[in-house]
C-alpha positions in Angstrom: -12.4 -7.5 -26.7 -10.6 -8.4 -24.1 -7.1 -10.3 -23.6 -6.9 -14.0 -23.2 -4.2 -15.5 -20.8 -2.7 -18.8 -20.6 0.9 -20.8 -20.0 2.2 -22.5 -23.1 5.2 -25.0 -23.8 6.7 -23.5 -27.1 9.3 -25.5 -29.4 12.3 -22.9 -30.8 12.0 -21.3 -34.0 14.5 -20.3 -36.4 14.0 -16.5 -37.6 15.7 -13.5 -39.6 16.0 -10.7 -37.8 17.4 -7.0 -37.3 18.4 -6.1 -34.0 18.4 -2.3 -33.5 17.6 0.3 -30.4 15.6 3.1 -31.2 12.9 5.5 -28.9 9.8 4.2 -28.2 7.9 6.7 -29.9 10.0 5.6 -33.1 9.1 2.1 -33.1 6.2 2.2 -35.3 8.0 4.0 -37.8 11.0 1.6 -37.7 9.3 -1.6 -37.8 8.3 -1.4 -41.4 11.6 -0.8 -43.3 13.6 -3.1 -41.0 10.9 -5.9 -41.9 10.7 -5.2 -45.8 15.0 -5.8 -45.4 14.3 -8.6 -43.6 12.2 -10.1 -46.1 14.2 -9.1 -49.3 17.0 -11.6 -47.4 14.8 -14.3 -46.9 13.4 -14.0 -50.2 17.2 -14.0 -51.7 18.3 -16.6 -49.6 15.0 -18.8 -50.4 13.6 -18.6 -46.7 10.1 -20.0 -46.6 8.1 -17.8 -43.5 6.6 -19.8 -41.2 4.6 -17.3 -38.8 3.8 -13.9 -39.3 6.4 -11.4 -38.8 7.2 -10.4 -34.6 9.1 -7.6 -32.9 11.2 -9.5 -30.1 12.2 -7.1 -27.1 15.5 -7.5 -25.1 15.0 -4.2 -23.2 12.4 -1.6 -23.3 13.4 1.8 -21.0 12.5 5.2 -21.4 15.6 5.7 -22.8 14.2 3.5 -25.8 13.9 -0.6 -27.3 16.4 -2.7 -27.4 14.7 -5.0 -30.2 14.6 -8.2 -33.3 12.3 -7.1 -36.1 11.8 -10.2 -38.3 9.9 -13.5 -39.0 10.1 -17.1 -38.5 11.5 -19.0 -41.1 10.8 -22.9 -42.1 14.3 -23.8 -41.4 17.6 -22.2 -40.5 18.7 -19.8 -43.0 21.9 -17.8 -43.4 22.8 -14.3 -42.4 23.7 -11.3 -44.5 24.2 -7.9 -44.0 22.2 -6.9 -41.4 20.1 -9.9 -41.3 21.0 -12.0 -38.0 19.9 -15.8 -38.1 19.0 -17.1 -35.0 16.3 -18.7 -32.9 13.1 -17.5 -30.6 13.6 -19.3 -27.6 11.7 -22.5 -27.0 10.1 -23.1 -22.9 7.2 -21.8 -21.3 5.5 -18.8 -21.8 3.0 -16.4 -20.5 0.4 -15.2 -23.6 -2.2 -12.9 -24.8 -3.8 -12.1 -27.4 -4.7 -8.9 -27.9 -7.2 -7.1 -30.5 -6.8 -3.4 -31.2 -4.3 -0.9 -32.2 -0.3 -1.3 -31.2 -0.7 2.0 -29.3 -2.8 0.0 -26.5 -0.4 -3.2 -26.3 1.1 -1.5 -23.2 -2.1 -1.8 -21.8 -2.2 -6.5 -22.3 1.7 -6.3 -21.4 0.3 -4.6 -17.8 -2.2 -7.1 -17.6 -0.3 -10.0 -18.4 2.2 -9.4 -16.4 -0.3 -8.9 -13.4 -2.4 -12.2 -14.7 1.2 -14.1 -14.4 2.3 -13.2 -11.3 -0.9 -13.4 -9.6 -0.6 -17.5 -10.9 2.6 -17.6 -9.4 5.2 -16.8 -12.4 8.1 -15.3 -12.4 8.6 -13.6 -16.4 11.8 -13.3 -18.0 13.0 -10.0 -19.2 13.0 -10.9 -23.0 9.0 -10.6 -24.7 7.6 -11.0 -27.8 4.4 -9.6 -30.2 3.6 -11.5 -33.1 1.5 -9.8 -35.4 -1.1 -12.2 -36.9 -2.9 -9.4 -38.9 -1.7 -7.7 -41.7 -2.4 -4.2 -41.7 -2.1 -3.5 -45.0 -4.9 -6.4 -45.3 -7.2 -5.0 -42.3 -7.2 -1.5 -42.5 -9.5 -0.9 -39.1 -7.0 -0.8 -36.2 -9.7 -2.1 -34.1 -9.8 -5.4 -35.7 -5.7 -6.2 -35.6 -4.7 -9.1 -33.7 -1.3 -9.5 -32.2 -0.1 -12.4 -30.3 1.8 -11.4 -26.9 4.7 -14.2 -25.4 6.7 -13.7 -22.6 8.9 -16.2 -21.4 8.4 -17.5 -17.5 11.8 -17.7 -15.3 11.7 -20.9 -14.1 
């Protein structure tokens, strides 16, 4: 199936996060015990999710990701350890939504990225993937949704 594009307003949401930077080829591997410590926080600090659980990107290089593992949270909850509290930015956004394994994501970034500045946007360097399928749920990678945002520079 292919992506579907469009330009959103988003409000802000509060999240729980950990911010860490490790190689690209690592990510997969990282993203699960950084989300199960997110969620033993939120749990002990009686955060209600509200959204499935993203991966936020401040930088992505060959030299690795600069990135928030974590979820949205029903309202602001405090920080512990190496749980951050903060915000996903509100504004407009670039998004897709793509179906298939993480490994082609790269490939509906590309495209999104050529889809927004063909419409005249400008994108911000900060993107998130929120991952609306549960892989423990759906076990056929071909069927996994994930939600792509990317703010626009305005």
């Amino acid at each position: 199936m292919h992506p579907r594009f469009e330009i959103r307003t988003i409000e802000a949401v509060p999240t729980l996060t950990i911010r860490t930077t490790v190689p690209i080829e690592r990510i997969g591997e990282t993203f699960g015990p950084l989300l199960q410590e997110v969620w033993a926080h939120a749990r002990q600090v009686g955060a209600a999710a509200a959204g499935p659980p993203f991966a936020l990107y401040h930088r992505v290089s060959e030299a690795g990701a600069d990135l928030e593992v974590g979820v949205p949270v029903a309202t602001p909850a405090p920080a512990g350890g190496r749980v951050r509290a903060g915000m996903r930015p509100a504004g407009r956004v670039a998004c897709a939504t793509h179906y298939g394994p993480y490994e082609t994501l790269e490939k509906t970034y590309e495209a999104l990225q050529a889809w927004a500045e063909e419409q005249g946007h400008a994108l911000a360097a900060v993107m998130w993937e929120s991952y609306e399928t549960d892989p423990e749920e759906e076990p056929d990678p071909s069927r996994w949704r994930t939600d792509v945002y990317w703010p626009l520079r305005e």
